[in-house]
KEKE-3310 file (N, C-alpha, C; in steps of 0.2 Angstrom, whole numbers, plus 5000, padded with zeros to 4 digits):
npx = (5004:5003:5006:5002:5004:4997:4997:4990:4981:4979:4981:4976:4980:4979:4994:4991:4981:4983:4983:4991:4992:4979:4969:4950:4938:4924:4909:4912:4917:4916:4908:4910:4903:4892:4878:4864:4863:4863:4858:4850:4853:4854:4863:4873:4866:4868:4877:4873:4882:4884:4895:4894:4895:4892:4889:4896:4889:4874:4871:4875:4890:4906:4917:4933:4941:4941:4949:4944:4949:4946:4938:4934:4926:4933:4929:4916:4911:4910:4920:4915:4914:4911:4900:4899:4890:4888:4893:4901:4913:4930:4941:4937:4942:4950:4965:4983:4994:5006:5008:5001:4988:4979:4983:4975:4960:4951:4955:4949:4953:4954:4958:4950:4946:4940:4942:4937:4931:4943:4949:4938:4924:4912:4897:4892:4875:4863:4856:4867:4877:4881:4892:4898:4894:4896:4900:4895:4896:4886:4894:4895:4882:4881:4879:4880:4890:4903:4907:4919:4927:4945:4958:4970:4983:4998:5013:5008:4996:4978:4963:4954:4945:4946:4945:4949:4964:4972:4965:4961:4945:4942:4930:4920:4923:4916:4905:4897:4894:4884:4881:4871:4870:4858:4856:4855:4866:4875:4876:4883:4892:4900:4899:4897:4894:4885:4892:4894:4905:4919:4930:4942:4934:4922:4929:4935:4924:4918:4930:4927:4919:4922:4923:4910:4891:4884:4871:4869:4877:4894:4894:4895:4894:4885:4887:4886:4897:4910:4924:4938:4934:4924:4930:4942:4930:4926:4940:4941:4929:4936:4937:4924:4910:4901)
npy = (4994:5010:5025:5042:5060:5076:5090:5095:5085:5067:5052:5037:5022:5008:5001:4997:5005:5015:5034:5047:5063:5074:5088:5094:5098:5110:5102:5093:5097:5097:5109:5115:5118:5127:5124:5127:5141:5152:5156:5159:5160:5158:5168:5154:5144:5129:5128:5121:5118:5111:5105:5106:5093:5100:5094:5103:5104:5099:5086:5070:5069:5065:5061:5055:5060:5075:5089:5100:5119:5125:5143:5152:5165:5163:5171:5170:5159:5145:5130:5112:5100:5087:5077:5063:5057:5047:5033:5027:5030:5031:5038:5051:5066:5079:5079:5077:5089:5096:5111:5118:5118:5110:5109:5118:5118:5129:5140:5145:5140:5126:5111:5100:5083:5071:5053:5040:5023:5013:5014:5017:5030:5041:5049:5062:5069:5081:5090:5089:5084:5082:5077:5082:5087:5101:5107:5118:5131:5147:5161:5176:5188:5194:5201:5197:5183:5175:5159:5152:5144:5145:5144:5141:5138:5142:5131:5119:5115:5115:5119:5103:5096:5077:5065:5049:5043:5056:5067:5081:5089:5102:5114:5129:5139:5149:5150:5154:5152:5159:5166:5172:5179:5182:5189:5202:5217:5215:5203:5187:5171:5167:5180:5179:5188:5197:5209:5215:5211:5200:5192:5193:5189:5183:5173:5165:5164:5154:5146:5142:5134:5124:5106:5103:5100:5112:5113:5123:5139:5141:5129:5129:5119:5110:5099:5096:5095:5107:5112:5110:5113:5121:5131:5133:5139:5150:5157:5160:5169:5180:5196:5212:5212:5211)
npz = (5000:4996:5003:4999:4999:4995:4998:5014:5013:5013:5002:5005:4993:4984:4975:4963:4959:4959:4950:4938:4947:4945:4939:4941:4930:4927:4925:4934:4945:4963:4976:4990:5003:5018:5029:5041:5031:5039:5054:5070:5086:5105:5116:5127:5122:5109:5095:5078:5064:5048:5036:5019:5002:4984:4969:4955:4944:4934:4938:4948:4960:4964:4976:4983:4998:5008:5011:5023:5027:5041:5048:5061:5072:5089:5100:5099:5094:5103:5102:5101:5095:5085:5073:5062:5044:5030:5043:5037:5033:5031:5039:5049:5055:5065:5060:5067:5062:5049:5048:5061:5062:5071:5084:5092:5093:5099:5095:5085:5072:5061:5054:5045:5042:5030:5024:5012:5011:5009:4991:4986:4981:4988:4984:4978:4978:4966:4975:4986:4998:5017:5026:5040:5053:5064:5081:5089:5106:5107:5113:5116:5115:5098:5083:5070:5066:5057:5049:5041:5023:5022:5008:5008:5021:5028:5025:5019:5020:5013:5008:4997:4988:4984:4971:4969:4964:4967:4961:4956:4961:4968:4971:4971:4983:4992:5000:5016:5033:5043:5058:5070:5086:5099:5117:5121:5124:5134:5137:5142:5139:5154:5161:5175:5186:5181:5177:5165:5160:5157:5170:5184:5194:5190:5185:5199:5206:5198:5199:5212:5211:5206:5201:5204:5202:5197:5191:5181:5174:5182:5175:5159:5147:5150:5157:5167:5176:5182:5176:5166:5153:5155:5161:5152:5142:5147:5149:5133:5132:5139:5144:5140:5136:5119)
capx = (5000:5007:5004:5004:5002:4995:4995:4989:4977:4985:4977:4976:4978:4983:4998:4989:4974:4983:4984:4994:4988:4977:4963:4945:4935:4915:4903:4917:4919:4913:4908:4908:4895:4889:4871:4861:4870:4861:4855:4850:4852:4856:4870:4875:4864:4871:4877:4875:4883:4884:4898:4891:4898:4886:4892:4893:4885:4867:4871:4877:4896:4909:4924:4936:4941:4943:4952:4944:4952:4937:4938:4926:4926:4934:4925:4907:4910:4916:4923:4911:4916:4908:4897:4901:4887:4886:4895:4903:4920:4935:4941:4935:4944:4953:4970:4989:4996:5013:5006:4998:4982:4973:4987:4972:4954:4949:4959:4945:4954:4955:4958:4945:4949:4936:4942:4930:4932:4949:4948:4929:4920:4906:4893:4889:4870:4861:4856:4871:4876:4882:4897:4900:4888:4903:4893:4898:4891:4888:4899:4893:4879:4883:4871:4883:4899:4903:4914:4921:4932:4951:4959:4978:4987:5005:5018:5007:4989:4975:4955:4954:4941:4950:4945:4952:4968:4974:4961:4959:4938:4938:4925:4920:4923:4916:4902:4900:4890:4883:4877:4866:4868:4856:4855:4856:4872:4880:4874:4890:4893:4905:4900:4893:4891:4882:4895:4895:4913:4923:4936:4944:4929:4920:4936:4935:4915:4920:4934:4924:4910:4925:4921:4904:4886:4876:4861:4868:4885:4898:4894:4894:4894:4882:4890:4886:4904:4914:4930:4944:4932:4922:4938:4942:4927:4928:4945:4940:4927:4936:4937:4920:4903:4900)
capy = (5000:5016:5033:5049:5066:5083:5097:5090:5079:5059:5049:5030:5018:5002:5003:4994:5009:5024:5037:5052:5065:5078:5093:5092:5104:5111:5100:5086:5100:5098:5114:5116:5126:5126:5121:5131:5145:5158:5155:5164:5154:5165:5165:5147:5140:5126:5129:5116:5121:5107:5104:5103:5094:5097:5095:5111:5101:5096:5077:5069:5070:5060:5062:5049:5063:5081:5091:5109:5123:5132:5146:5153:5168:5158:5172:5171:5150:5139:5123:5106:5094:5085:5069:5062:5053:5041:5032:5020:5036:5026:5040:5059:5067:5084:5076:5081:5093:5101:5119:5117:5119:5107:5110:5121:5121:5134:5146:5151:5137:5119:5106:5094:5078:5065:5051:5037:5019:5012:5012:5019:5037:5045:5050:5069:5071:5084:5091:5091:5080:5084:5071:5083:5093:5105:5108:5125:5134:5153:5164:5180:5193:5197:5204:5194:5180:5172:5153:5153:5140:5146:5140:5138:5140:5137:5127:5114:5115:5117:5115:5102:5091:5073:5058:5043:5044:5062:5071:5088:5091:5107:5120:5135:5136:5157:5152:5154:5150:5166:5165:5178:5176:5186:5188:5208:5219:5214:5195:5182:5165:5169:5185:5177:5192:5202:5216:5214:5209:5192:5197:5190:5190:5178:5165:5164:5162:5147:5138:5140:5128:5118:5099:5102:5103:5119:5114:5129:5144:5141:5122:5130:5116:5107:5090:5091:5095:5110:5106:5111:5116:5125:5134:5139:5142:5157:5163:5161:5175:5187:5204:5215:5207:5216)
capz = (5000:4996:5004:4994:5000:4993:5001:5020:5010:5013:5000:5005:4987:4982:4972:4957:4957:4957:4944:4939:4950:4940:4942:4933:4924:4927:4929:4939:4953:4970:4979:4999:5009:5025:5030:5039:5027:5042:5059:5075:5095:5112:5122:5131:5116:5105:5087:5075:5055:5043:5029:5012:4997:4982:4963:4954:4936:4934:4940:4953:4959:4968:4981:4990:5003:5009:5017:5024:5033:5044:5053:5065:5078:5094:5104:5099:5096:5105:5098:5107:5096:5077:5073:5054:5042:5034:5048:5033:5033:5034:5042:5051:5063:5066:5064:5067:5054:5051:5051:5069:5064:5075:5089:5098:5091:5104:5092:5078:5067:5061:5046:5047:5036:5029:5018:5011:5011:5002:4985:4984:4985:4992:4981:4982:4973:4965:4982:4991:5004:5023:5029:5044:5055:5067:5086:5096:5110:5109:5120:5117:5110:5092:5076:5064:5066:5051:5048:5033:5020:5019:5003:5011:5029:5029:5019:5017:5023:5007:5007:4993:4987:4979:4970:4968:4960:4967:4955:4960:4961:4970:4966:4974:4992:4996:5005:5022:5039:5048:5066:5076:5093:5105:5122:5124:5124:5139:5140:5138:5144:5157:5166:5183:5191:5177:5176:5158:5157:5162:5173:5190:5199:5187:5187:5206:5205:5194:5204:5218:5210:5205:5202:5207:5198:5198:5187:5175:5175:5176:5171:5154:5143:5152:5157:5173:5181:5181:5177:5163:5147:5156:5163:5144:5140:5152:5145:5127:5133:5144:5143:5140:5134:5115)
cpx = (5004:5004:5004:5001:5003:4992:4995:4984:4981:4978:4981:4976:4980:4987:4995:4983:4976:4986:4987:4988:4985:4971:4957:4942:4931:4914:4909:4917:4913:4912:4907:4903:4895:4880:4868:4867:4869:4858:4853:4848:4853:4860:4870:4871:4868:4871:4879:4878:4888:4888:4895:4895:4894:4890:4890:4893:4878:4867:4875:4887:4899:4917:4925:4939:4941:4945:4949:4946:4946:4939:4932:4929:4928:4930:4918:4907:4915:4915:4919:4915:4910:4905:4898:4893:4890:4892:4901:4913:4925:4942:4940:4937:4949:4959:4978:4990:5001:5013:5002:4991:4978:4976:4981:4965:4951:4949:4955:4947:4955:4956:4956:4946:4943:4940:4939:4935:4939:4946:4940:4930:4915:4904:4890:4881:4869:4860:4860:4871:4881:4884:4896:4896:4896:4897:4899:4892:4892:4889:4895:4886:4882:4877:4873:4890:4898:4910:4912:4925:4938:4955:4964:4978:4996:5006:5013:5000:4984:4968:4955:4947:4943:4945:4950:4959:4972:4971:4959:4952:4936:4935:4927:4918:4921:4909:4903:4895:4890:4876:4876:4866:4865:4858:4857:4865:4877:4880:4880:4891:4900:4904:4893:4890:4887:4884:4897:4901:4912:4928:4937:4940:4924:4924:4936:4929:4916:4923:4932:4920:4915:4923:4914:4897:4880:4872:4863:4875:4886:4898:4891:4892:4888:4882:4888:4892:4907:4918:4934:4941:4926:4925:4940:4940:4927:4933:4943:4934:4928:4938:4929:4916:4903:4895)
cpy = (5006:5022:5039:5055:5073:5087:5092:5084:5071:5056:5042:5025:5014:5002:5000:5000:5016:5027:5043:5057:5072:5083:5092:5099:5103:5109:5095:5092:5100:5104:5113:5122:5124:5127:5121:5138:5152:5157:5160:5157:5162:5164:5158:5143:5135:5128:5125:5120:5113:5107:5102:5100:5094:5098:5101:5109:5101:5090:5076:5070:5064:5062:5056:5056:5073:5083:5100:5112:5127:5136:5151:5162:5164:5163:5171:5162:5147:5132:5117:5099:5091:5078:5069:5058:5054:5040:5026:5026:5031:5030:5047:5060:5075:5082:5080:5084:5097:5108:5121:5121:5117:5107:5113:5122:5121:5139:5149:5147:5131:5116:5100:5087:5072:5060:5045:5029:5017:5010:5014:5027:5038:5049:5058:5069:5080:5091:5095:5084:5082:5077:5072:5088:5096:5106:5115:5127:5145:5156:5170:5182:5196:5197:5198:5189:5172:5164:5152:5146:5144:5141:5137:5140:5138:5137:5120:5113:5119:5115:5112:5095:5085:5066:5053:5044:5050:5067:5074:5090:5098:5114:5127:5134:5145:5155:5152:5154:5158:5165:5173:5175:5183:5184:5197:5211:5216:5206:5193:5176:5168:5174:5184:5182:5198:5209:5218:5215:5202:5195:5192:5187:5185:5171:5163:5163:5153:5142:5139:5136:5122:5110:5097:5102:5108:5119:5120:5130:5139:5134:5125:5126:5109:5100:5089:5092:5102:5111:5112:5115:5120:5134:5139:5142:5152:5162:5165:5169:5180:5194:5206:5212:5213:5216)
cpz = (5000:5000:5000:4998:4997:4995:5007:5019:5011:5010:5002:4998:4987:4976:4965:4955:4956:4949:4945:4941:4943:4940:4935:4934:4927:4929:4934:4945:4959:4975:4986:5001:5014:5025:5038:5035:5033:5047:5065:5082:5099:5114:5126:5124:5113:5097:5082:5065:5051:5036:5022:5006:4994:4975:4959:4945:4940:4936:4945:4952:4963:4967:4983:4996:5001:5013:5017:5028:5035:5048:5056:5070:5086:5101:5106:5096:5098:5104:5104:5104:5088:5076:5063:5053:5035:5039:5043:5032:5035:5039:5043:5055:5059:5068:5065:5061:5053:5051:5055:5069:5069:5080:5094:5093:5096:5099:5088:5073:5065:5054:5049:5040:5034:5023:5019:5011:5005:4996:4982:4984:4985:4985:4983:4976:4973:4972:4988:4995:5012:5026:5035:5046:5063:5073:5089:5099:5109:5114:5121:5110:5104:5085:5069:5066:5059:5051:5040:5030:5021:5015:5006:5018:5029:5024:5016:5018:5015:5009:5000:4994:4982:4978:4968:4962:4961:4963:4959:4958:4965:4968:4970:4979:4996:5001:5012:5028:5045:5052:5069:5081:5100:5110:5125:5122:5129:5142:5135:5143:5148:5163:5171:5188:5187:5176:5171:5157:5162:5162:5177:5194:5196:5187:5194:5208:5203:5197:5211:5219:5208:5207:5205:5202:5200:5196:5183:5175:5182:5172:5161:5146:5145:5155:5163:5180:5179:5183:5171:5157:5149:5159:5156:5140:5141:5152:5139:5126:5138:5142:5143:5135:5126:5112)
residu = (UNK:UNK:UNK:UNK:UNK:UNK:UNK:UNK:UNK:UNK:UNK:UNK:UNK:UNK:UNK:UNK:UNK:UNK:UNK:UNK:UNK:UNK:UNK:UNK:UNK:UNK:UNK:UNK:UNK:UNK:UNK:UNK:UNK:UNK:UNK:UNK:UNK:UNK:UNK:UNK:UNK:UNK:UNK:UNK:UNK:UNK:UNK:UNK:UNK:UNK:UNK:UNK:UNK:UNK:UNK:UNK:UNK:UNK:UNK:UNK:UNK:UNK:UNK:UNK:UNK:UNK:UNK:UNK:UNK:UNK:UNK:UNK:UNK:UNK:UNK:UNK:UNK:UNK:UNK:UNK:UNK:UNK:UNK:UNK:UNK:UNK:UNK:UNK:UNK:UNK:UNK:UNK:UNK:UNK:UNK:UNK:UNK:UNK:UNK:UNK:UNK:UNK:UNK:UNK:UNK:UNK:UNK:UNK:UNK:UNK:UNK:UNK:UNK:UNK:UNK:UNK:UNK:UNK:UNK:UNK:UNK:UNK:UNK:UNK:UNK:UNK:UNK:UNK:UNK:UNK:UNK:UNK:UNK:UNK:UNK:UNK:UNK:UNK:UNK:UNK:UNK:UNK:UNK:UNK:UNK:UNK:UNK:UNK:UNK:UNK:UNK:UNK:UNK:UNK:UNK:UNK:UNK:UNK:UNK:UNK:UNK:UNK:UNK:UNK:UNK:UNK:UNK:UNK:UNK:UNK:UNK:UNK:UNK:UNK:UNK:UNK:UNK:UNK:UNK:UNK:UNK:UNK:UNK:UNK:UNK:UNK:UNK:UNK:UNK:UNK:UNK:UNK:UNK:UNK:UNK:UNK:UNK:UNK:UNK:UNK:UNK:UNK:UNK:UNK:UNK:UNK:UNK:UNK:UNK:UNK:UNK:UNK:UNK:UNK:UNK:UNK:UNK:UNK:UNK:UNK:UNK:UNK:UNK:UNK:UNK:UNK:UNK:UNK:UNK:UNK:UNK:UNK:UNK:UNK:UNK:UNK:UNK:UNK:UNK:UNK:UNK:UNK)
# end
């Protein structure tokens, strides 16, 4: 079995199936989106935004993987955590990568990786289809925060969409996932004492609940315990509520 790598993209083949790598034309290209493309939650709310492949022809399309670079606002979401469909992905993960993207997805940035059963690909129809739904919580009140595709990062990091053989199918990658999140001016997951900032006084609130459950703040995430991510949480929004 060989390895080959393109950009951060690692295509899996069997040395009898690969072919010189090579880029398609029009209707061959697969476009990315996000799904809802607009939404509106409240502070502490969950935020769900959905990967799109959909082929940019009249007909169906087809990928063996992707590689997307996301970035988000790290203050107005915070990173929870992603579910794949179908479940048949041979593999999906936010993995290591030599331009440290996934070193800290807290930051606002990530390279998210799906590839499809060896020697197969996933089917994009007419429609679209949705691998990957991304899950955050909103931090703060804002009128508009947008996560985007970036095409490059680094020496080596690319959003590409590949078939079988290292054939380059990406299309257009501008749209973008834009989050309203109410709860007033001064509302933010974070500001325990409602002085419309997170400061000292909010962090010392928090590890005073340490390992414990409040039924609500600071247990920001919900799980039950506050503990370590709700801790970061708490940094990820301090300063002044906007």
């Amino acid at each position: 079995m060989n390895i080959t790598n393109k950009g951060r993209y690692t295509t899996f083949a069997l040395t009898a199936s690969l072919a010189l790598p090579g880029t398609a034309l029009g209707e061959d290209l697969i476009n990315l989106s996000f799904t809802p493309s607009t939404q509106s939650v409240e502070v502490g709310e969950q935020v769900f935004i959905g990967m799109v492949a959909t082929p940019a022809g009249s007909t169906s399309g087809s990928f063996a993987g992707i590689d997307a670079i996301l970035q988000w606002d790290p203050t107005v979401l915070h990173y929870e955590g992603f579910e794949v469909a179908p479940s048949t992905w041979f593999l999906a993960d936010f993995l290591p990568d030599p331009d440290g993207l996934n070193d800290d997805l807290l930051d606002g940035d990530g390279l998210f990786t799906l590839f499809a059963p060896l020697g197969t690909e996933m089917t994009a129809p007419v429609g679209g289809t949705t691998p990957v739904v991304f899950q955050f919580t909103a931090l703060r009140a804002i009128s508009d925060s947008e996560m985007q595709f970036i095409q490059s990062f680094g020496s080596y990091s690319d959003t590409e969409v590949l078939k079988l053989g290292n054939v380059d199918v990406t299309g257009d990658l501008t749209a973008t996932a834009n989050v309203t999140v109410g709860g007033g001016a001064t509302a933010c997951v974070g500001d325990l004492d409602g002085s419309g900032s997170i400061d000292i006084v909010d962090m010392l609130a928090l590890l005073g609940l340490w390992g414990t459950d409040p039924n609500g703040p600071p247990d920001f995430n919900g799980d039950g315990d506050v503990g370590i991510d709700d801790f970061l949480m708490l940094l990820g929004a301090w300063g002044g509520c906007l």
